[in-house]
C-alpha positions as CSV (number, residue, x, y, z in Angstrom):
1,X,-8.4,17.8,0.8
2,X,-7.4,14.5,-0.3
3,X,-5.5,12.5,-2.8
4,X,-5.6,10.0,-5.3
5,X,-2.3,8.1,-5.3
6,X,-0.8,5.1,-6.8
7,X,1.8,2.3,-5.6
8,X,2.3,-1.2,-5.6
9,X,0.5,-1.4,-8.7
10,X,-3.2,-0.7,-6.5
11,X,-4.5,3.1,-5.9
12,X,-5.3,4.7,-2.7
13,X,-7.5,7.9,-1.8
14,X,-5.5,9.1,1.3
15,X,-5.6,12.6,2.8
16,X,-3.5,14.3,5.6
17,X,-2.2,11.7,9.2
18,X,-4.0,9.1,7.6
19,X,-2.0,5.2,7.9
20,X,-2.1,3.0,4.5
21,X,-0.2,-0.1,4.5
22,X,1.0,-0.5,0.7
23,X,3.3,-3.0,-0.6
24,X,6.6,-2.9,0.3
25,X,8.6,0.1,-0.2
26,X,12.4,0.2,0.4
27,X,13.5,2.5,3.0
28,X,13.6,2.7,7.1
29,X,11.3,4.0,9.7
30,X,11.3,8.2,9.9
31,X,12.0,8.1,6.0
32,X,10.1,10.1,4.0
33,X,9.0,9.5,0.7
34,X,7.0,10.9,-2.4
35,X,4.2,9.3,-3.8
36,X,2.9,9.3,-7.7
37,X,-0.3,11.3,-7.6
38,X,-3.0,10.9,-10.2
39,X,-5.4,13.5,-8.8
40,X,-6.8,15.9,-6.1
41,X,-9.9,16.8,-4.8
42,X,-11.5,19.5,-2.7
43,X,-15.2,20.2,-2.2
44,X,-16.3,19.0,-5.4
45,X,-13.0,20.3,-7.8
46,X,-11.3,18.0,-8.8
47,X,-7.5,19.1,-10.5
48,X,-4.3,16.9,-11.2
49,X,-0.6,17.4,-10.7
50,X,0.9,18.1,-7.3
51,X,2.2,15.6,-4.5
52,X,2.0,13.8,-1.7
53,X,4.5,13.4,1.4
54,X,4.5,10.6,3.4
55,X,6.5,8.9,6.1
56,X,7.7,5.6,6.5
57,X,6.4,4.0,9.8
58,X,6.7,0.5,10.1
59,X,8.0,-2.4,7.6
60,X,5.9,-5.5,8.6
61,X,4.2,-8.8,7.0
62,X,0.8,-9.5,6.1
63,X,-1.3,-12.4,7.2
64,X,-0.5,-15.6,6.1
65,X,-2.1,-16.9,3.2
66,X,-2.2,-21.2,2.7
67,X,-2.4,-22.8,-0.5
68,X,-3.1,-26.1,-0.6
69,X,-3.7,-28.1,-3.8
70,X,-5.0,-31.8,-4.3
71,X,-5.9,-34.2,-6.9
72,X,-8.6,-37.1,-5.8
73,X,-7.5,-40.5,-6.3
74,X,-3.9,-39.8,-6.7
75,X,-2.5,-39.2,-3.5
76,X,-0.9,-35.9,-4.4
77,X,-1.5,-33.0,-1.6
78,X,1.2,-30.0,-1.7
79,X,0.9,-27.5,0.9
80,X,2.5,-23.9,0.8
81,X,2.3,-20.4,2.4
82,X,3.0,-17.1,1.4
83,X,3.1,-13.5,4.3
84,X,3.3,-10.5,1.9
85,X,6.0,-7.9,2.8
86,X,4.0,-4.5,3.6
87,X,4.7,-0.6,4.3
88,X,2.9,1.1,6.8
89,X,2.6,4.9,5.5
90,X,1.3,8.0,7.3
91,X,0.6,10.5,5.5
92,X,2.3,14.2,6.4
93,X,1.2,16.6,3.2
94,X,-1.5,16.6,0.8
95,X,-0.7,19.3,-1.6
């Protein structure tokens, strides 16, 4: 059975001890928390409504991304970074 869920904006198929790493959701390792569902699926049925349980593993950062920006002829350069804050989920219920 698995799950269509939702969170951070970006949607996720995710079924039972599978690890998703979402944006950042508040909350410490060994919490558990519910996730907004849009649909199920089993076998080829597919129904709404229900929910899914998952636990809070790690809080961690993403890769860092550089931006750089330049204008030719004009000596202007500006260089930035940016790590994005991320959840690592596993899922306990589908259901």
């Amino acid at each position: 059975m698995f799950a269509v869920v939702r969170t951070g904006g970006k949607q996720y198929r995710v079924a039972t001890d599978d690890k998703i790493l979402v944006e950042k959701i508040d909350g410490e390792a060994g919490t558990n928390v519910t996730l907004e569902t849009l649909m199920f699926g089993d076998a080829g049925a597919i129904t709404t409504g229900g929910s899914v349980t998952a636990e809070i593993v790690a809080q961690t950062k993403g890769d860092k991304v550089i931006i750089f920006k330049k204008r030719r002829r004009h000596n202007y350069r500006r260089k930035n970074g940016h790590r994005q804050q991320l959840t690592v989920l596993k899922i306990t219920s589908v259901g």
